[in-house]
Backbone as a ProteinNet text record, in pm:
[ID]
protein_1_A
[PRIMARY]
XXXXXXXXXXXXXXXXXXXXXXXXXXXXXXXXXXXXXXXXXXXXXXXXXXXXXXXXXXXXXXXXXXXXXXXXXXXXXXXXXXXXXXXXXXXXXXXXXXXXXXXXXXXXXXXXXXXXXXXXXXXXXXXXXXXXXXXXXXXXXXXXXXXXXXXXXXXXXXXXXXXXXXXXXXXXXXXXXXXXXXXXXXXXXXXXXXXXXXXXXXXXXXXXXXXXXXXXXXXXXXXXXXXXXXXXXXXXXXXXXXXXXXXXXXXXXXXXXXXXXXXXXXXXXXXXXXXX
[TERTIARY]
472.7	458.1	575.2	694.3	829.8	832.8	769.9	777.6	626.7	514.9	404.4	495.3	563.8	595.2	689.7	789.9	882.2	833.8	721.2	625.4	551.2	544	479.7	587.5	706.3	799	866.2	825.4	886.4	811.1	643	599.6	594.1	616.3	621	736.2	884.7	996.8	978.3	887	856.1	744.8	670.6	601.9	684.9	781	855.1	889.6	977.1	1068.5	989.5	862.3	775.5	738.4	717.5	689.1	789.4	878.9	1042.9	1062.4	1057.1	1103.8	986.7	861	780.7	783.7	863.8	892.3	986.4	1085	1174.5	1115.4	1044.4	970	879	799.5	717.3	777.7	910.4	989.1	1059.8	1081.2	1111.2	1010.7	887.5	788.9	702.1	621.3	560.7	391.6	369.8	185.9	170.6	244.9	146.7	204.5	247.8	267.3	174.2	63.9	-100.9	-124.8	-115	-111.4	-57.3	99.2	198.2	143.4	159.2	95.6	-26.9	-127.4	-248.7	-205.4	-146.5	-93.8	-3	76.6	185.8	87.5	-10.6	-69.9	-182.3	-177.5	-306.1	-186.5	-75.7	19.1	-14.9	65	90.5	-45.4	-163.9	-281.8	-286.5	-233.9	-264	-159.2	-93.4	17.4	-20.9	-65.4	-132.7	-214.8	-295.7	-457.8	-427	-272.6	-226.4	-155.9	-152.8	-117.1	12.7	91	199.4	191	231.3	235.9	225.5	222	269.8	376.8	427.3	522.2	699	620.7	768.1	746.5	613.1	605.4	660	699.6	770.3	909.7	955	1091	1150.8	1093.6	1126.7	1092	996	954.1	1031.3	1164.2	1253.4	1231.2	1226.1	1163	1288.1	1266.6	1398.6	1478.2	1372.2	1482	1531.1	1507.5	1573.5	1660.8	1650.1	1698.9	1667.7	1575.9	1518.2	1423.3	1369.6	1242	1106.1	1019.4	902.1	867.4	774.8	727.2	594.1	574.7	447.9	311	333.9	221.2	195.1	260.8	276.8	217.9	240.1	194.6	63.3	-3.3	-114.1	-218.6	-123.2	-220.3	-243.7	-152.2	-151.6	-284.8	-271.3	-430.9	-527	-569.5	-651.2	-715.1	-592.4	-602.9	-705.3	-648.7	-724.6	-892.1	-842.3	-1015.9	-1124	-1062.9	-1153.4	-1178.6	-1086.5	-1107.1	-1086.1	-1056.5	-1015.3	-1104.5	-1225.3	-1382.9	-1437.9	-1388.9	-1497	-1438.1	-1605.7	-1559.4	-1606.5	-1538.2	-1388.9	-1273.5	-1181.9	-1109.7	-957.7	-982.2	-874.2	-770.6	-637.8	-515.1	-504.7	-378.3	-346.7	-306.7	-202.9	-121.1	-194.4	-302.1	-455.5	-508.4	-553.4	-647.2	-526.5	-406.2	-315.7	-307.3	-289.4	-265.6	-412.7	-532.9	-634.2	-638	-624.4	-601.4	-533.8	-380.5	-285	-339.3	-408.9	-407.7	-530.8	-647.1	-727.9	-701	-603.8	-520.5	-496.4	-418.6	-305.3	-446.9	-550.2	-647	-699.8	-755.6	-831.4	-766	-625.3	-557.8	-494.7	-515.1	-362	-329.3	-216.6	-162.8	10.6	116.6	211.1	234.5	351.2	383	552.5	539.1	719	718.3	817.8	906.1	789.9	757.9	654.3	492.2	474.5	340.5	306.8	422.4	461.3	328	234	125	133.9	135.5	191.1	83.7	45.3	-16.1	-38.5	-146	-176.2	-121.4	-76.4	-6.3	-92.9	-220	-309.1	-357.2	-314.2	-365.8	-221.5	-122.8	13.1	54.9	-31.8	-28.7	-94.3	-222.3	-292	-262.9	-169	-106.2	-10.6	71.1	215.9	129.6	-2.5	-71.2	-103.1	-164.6	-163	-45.7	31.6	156	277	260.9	346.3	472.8	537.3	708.9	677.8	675	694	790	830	932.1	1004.3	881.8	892.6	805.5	854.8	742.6	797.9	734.2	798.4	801.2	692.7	676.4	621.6	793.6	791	932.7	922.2	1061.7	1102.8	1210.6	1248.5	1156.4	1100.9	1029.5	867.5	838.7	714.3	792	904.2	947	956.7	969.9	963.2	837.2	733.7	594.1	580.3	621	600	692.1	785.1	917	944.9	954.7	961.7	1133	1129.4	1310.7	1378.6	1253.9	1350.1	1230.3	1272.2	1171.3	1248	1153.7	1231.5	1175.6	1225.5	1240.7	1190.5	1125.8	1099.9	1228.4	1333.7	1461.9	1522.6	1514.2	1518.4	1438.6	1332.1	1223.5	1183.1	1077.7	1064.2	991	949.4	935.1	1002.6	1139.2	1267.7	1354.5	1283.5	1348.1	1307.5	1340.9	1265	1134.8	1075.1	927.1	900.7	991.1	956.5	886.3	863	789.9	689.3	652.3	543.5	527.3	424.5	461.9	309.4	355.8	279	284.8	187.8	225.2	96.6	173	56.8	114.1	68.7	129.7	108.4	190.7	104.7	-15.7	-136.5	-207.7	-256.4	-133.7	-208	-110.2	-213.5	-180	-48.4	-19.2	20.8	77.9	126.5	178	85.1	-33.5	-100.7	-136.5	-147.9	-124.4	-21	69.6	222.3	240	254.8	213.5	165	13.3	-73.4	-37.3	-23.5	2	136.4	199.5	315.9	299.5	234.5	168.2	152.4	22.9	-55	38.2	112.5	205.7	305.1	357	423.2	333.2	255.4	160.4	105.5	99.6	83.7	174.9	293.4	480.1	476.6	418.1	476.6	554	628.6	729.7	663.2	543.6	457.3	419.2	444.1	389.3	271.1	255.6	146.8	166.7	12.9	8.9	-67.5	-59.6	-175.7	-138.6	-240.8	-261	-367.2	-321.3	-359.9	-416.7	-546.5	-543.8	-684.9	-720.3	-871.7	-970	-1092.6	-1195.7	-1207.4	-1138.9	-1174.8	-1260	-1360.5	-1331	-1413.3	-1428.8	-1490.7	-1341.5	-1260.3	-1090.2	-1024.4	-952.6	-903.7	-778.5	-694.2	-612.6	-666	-788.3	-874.8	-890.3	-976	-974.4	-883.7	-758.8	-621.7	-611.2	-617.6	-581.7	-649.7	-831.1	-935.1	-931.6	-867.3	-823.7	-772.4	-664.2	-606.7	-573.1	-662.1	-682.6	-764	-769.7	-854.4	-947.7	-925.6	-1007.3	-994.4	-1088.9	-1094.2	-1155.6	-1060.7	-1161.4	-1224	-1349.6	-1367.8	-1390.3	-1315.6	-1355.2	-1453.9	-1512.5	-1618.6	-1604.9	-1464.1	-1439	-1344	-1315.8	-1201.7	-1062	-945.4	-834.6	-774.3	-760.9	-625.6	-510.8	-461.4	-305.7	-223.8	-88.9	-4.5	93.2	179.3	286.9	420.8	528	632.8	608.5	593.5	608.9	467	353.4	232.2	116.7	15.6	-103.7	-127.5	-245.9	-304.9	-413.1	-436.5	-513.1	-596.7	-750.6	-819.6	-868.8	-854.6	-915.5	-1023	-1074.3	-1195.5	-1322.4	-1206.8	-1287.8	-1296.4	-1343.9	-1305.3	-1205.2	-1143.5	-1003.4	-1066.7	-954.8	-971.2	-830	-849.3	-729.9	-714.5	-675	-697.8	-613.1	-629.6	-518.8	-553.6	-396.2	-357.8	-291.4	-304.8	-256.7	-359.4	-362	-430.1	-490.8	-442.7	-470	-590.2	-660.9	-814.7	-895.1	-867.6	-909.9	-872	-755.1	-651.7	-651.8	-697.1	-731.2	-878.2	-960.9	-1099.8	-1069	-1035.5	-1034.9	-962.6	-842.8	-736.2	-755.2	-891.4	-896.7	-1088.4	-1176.4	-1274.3	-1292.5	-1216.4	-1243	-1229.1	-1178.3	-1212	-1328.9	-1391.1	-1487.2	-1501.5	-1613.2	-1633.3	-1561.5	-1567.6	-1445.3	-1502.5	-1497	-1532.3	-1413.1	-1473.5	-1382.5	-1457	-1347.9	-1383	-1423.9	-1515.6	-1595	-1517.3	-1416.6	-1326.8	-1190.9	-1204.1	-1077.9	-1091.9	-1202.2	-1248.8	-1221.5
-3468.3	-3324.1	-3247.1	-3329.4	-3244.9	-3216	-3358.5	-3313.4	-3237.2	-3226.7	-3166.6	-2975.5	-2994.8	-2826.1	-2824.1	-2868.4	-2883	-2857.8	-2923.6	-2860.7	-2776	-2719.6	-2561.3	-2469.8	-2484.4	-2431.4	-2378.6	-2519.1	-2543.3	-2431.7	-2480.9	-2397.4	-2208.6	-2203.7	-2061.7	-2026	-2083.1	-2031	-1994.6	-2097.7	-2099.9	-1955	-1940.9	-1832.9	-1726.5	-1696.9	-1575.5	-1537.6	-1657.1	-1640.5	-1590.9	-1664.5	-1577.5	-1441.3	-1386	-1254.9	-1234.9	-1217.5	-1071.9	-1095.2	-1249.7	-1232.9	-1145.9	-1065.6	-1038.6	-890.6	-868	-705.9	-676.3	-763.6	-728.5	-665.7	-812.8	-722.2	-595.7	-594.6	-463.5	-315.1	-334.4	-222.4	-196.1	-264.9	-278.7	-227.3	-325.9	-291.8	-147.6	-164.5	-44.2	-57.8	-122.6	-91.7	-258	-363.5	-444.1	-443.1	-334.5	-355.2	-352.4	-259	-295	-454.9	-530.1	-688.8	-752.3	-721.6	-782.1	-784.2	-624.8	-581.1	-649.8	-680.4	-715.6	-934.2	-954.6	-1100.9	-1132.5	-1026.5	-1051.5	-1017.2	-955.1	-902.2	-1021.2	-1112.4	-1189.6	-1345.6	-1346.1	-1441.5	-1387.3	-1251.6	-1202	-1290	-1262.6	-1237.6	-1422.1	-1555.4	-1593.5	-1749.3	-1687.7	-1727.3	-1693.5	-1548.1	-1508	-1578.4	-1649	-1699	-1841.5	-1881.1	-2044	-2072.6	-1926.5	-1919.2	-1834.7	-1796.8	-1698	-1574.4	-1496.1	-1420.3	-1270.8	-1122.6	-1027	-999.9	-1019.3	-980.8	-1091.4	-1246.3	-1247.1	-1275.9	-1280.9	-1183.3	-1069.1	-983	-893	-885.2	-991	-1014.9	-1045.8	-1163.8	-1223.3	-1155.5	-1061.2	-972.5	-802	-858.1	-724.8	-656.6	-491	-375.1	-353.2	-351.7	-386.1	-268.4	-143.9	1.5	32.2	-19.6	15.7	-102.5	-292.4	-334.9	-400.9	-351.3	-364.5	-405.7	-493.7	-577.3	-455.1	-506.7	-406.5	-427.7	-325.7	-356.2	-442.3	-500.2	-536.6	-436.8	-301.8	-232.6	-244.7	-260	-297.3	-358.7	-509.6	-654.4	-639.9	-578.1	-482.3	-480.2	-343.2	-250.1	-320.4	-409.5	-510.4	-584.7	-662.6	-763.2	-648.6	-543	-483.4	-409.2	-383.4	-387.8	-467.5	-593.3	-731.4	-765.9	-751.6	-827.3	-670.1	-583.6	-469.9	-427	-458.4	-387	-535.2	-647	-696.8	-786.6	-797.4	-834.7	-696.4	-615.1	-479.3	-464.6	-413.8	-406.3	-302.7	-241.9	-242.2	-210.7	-295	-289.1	-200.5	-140.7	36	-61	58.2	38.6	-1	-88.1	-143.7	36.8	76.8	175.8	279.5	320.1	385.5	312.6	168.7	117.7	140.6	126.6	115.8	221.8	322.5	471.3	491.9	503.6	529.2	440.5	287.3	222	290.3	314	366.6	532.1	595.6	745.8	756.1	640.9	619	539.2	501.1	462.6	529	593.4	751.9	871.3	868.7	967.5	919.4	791.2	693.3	709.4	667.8	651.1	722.9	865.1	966.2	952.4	913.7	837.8	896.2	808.3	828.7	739.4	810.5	746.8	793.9	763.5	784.5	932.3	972.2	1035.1	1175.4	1182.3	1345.2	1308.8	1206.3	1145.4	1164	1204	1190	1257.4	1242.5	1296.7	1274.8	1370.3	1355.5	1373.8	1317	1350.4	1517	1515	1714.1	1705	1823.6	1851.9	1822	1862.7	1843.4	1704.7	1596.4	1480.9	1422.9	1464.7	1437.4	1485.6	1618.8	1660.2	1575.2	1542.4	1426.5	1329.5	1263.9	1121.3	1148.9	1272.7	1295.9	1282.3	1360.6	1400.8	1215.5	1156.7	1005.1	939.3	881.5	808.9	867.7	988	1048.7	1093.8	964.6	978.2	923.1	967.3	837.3	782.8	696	616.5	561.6	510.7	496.4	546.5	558.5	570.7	513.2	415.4	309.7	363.6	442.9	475.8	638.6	649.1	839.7	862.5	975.9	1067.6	1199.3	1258.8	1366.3	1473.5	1509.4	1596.2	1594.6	1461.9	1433.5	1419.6	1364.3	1376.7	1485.3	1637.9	1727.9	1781.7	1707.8	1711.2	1619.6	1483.6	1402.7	1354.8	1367.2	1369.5	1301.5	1179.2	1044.1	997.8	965.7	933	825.3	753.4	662.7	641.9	651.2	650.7	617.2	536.2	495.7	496	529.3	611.4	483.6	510	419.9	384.2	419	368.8	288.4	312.9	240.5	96.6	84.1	-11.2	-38.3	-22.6	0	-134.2	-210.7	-328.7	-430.8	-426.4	-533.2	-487.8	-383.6	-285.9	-296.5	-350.1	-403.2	-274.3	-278.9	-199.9	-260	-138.2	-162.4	-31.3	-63.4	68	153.2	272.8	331.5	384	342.1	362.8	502.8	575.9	621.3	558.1	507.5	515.9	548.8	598.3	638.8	581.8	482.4	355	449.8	407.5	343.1	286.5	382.6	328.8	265.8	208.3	126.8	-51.3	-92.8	-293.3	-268.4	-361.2	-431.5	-429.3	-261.3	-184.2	-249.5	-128	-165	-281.6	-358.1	-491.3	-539.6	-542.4	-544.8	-502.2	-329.3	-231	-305.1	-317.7	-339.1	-462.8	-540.3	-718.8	-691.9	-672.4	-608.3	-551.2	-394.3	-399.9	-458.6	-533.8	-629.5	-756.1	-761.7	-908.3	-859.9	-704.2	-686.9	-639.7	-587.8	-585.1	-725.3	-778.4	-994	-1016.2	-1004	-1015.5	-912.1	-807.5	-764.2	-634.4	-596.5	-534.8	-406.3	-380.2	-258.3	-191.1	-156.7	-158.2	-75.3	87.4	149.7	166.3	189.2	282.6	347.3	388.3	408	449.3	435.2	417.4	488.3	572.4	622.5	556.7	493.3	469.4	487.4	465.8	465.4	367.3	426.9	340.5	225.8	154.1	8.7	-108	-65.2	-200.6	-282.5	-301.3	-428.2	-506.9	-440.1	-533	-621	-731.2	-801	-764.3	-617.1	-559.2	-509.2	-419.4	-327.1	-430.5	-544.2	-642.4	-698.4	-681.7	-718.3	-602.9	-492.8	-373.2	-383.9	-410.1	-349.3	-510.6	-601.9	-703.8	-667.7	-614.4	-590.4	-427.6	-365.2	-225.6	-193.8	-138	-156.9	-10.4	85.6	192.6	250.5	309.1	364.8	519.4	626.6	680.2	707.2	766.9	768.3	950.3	1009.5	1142.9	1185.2	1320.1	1300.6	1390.6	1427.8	1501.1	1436.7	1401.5	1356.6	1402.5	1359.2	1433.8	1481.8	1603.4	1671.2	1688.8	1575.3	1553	1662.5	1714.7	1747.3	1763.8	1793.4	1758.3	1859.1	1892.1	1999.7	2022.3	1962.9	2055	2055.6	2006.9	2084	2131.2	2148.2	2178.1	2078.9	2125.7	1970	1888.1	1793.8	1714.7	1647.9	1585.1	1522.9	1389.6	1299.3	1172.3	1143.4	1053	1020.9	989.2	939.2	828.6	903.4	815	861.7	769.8	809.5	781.4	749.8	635.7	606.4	585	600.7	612.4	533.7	386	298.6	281.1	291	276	143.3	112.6	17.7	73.5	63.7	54.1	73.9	162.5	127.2	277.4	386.9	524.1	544.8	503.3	505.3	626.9	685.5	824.1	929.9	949.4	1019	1015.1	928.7	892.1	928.8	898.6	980.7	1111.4	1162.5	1343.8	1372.3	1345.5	1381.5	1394.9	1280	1235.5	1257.9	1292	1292.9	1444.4	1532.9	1648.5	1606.8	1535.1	1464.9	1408.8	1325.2	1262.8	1178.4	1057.7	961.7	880.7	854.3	778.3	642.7	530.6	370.2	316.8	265.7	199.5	16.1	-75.2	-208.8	-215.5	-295.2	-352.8	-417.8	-454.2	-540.5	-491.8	-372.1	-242.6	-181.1	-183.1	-33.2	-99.3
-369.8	-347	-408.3	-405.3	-446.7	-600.7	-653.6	-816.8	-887.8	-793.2	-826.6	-781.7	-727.4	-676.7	-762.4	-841.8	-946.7	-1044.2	-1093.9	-1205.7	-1222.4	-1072.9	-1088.5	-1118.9	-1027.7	-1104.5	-1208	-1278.2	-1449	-1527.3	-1509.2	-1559.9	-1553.8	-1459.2	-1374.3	-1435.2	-1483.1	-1493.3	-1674	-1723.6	-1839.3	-1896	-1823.9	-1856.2	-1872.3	-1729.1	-1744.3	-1839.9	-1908	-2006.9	-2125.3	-2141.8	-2288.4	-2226.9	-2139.3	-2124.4	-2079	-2027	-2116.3	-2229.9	-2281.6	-2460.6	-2505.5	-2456.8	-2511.8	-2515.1	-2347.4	-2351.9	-2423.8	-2503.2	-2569	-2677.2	-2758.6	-2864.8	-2850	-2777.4	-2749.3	-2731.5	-2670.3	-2716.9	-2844.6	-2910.8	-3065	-3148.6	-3129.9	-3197.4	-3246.6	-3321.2	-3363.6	-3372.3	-3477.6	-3533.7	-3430.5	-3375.6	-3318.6	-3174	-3142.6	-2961.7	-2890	-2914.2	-2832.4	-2837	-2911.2	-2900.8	-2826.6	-2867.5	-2807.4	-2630	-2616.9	-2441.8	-2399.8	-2494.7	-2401.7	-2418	-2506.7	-2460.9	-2353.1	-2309.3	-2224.1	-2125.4	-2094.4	-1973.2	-1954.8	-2090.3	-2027.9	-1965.3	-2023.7	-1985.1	-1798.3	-1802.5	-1615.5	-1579.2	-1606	-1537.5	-1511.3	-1615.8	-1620.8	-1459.6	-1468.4	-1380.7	-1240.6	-1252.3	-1087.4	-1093.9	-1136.8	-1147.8	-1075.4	-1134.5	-1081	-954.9	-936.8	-798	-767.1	-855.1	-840.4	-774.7	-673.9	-617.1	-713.3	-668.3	-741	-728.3	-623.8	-571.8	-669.5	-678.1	-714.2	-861.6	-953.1	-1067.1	-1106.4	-1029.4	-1047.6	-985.3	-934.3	-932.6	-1006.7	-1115.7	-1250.3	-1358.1	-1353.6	-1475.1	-1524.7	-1623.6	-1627.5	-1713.6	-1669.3	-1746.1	-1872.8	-1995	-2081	-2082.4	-2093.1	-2113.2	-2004	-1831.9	-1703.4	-1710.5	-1731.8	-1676.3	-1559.1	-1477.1	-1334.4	-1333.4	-1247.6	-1210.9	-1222.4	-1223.7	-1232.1	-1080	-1040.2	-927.9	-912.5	-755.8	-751	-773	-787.2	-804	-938.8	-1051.4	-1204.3	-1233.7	-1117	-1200.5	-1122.5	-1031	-1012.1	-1093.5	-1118.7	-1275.8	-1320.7	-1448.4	-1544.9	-1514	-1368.1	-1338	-1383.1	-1282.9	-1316.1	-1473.2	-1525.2	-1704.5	-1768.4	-1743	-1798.1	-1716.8	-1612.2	-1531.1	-1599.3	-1620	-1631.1	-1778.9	-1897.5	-2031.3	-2079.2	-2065.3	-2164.3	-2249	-2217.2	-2231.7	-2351.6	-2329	-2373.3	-2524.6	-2635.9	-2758.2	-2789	-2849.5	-2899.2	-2759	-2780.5	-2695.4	-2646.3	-2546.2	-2556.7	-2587.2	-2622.1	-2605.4	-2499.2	-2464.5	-2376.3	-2233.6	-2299.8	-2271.7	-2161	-2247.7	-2236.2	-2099.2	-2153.9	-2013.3	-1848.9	-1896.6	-1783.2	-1709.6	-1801.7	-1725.7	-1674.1	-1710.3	-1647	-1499.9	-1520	-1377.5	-1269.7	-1321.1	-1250.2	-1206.2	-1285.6	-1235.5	-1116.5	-1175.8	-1073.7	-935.8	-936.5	-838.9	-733.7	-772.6	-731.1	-675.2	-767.1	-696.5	-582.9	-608.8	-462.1	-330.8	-356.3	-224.5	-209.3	-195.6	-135.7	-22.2	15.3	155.5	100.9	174.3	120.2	-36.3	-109	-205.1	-207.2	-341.2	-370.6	-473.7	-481.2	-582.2	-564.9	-662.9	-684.3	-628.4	-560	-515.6	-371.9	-273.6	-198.8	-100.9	-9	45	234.7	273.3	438.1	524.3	679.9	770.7	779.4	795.6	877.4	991.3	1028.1	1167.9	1302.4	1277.2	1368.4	1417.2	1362.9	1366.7	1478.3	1450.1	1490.3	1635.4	1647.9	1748.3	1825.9	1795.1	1850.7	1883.3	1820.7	1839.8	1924.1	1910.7	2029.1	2178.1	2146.3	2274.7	2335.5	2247	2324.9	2358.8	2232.5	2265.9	2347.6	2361.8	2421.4	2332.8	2308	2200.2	2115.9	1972.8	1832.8	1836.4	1873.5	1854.6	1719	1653.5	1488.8	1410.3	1280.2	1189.4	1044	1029.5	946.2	783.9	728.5	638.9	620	613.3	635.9	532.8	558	489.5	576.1	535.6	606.1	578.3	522.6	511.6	583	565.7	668.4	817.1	862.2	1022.6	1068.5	971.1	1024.2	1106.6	1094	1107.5	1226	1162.4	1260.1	1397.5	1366.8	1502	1557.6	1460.1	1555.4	1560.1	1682.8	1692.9	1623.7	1559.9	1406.5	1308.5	1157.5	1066.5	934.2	869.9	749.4	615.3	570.6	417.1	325.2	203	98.3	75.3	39.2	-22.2	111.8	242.9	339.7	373.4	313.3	311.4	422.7	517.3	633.8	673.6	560.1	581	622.7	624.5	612.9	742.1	799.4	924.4	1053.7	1190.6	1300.9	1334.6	1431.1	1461.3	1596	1680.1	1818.9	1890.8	2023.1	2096.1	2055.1	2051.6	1999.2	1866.8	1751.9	1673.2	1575.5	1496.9	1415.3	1245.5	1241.2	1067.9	997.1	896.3	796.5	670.1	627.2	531.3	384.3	269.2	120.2	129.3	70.9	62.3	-99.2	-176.3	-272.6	-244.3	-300.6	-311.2	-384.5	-349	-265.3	-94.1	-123.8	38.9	128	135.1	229.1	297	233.2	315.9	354.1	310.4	375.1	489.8	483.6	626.7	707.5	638.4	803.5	851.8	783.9	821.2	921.7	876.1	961.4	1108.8	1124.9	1204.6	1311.6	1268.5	1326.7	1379.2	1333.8	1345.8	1462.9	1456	1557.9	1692.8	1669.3	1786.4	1906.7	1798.7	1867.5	1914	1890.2	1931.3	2056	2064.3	2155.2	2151.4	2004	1981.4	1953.6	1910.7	1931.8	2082.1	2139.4	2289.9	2262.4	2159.1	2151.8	1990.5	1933.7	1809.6	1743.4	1664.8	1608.5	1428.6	1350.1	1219.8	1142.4	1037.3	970.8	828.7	824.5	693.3	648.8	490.6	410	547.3	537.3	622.2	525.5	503.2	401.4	458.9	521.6	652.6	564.2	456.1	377.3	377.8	363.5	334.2	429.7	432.4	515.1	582.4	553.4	605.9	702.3	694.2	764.1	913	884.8	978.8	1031.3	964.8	1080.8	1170.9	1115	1204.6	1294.7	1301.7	1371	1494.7	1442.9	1562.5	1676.7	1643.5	1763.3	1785.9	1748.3	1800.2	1896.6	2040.8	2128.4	2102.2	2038.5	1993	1824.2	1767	1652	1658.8	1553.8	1544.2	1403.8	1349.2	1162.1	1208.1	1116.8	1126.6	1021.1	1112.7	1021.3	879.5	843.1	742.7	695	544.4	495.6	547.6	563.4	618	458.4	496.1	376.3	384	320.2	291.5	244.6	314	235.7	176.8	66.8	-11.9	14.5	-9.5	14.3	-87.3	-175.7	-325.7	-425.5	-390.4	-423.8	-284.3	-383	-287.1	-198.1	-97.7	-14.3	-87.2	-21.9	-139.2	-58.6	-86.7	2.3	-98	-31.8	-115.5	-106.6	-226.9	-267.8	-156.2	-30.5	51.6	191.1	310.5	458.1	507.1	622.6	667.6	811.8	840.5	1014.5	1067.1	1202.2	1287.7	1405	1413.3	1439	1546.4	1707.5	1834.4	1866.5	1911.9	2024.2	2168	2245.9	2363.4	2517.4	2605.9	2712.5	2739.6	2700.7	2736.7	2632.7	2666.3	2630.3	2619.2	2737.8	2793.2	2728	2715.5	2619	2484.6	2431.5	2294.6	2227.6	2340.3	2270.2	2319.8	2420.1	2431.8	2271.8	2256.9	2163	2032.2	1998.5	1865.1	1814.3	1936	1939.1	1894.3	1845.8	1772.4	1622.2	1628.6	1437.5	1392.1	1524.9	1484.2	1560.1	1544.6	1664	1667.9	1790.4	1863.1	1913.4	1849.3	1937.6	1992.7	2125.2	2168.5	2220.5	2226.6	2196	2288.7	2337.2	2453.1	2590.5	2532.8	2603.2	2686.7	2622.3	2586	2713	2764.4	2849	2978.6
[MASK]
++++++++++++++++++++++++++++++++++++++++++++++++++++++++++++++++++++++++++++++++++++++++++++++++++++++++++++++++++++++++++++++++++++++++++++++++++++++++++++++++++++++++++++++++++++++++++++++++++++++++++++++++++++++++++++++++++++++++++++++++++++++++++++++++++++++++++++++++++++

């Protein structure tokens, strides 16, 4: 087993190395970097396929003009690049197929993000949640500008990583909603809720429930609600924005009662069989 995992290794350490020697060239390059890009993207695609994570694909994969690892949402796109254009003839620019992935991305899931992406809970939903949980205690994936909204007595910032940060007592979150986050978030979550270290919460995210995040959440949530209007997100520094999809709001704890009055002006409210 030690030298069959040694040789996944080998190979894994070996790929890396041809794709950065590849981003080297591709930033150099000129008339064959669309090449260069869709070989290095079929290398990424081909390593995840053997079992490599995104996540530490993009620990080993360095962006040449920053210096800095790419992220797991990158080595993302990149899959999605390939499983989606790289069959089709004539075949786009690489550059082209990426940004369309990525922008269709960014439209699907308006949730929070980073930097100028940034998309916050409505006030009214918050009020709702103060009205159940009583105190936010946390809110794992917020900023100062959304706590002004939301008011929870600890909350942590993307540059804080709210993943790597304990998650006790009552919590609100309204996660990232693109992959790799969202599953992170919710798994998280869900993992502290089993522990114990959640006592109440509740969650803001896309109705995905075909997804296996969706089904961690909806495990151990003893009520849901789906509203029956998309929620509209908003930004400090643009307009509000409503996404593609419908949104659910997924509780844990015991105030049952309080939770459909509170939340049953959005829309219907189930609660688990077992719950009541």
């Amino acid at each position: 087993m030690k030298q069959q995992t040694a040789i996944v290794q080998s190979v894994f350490d070996f790929a890396i190395r041809e794709i950065n020697a590849l981003e080297q060239r591709i930033v150099t390059a000129e008339d064959d970097a669309d090449a260069m890009l869709w070989e290095q993207a079929g290398q990424v695609v081909a390593q995840l396929e053997a079992g490599a994570t995104q996540r530490a694909m993009a620990a080993q994969w360095i962006n040449v003009r920053t210096g800095e690892p790419y992220s797991a949402m990158h080595v993302n796109y990149v899959r999605q690049v390939v499983v989606k254009f790289t069959l089709q003839d004539p075949r786009p620019r690489f550059r082209d197929a990426y940004n369309e992935i990525a922008n269709a991305s960014k439209g699907a899931h308006v949730g929070h993000n980073s930097g100028n992406n940034e998309w916050y809970t409505p006030a009214d939903y918050i009020k709702a949640a103060r009205a159940v949980l009583g105190t936010i205690d946390l809110d794992p994936a917020s900023s100062a500008e959304a706590n002004e909204i939301v008011g929870a007595k600890t909350f942590y910032t993307l540059e804080q990583n709210g993943l790597a940060q304990p998650w006790r007592g009552r919590v609100w979150m309204n996660p990232p909603y693109a992959q790799p986050a969202i599953d992170d978030f919710t798994t998280k979550f869900a993992a502290s809720v089993i522990a114990k270290d959640i006592t109440a919460g509740l969650v803001l995210v896309n109705n995905a429930t075909e997804t296996d995040w969706f089904r961690n959440l909806s495990d151990v949530a003893t009520a849901v609600c789906f509203p029956k209007g998309r929620v509209r997100f908003w930004s400090p520094d643009r307009e509000s924005a409503t996404p593609l999809q419908g949104q659910a709001v997924l509780y844990v704890g015991s105030h049952l009662a309080t939770f459909r009055k509170a939340f049953s002006v959005f829309g219907v409210v189930l609660v688990k069989p077992d719950a009541r």
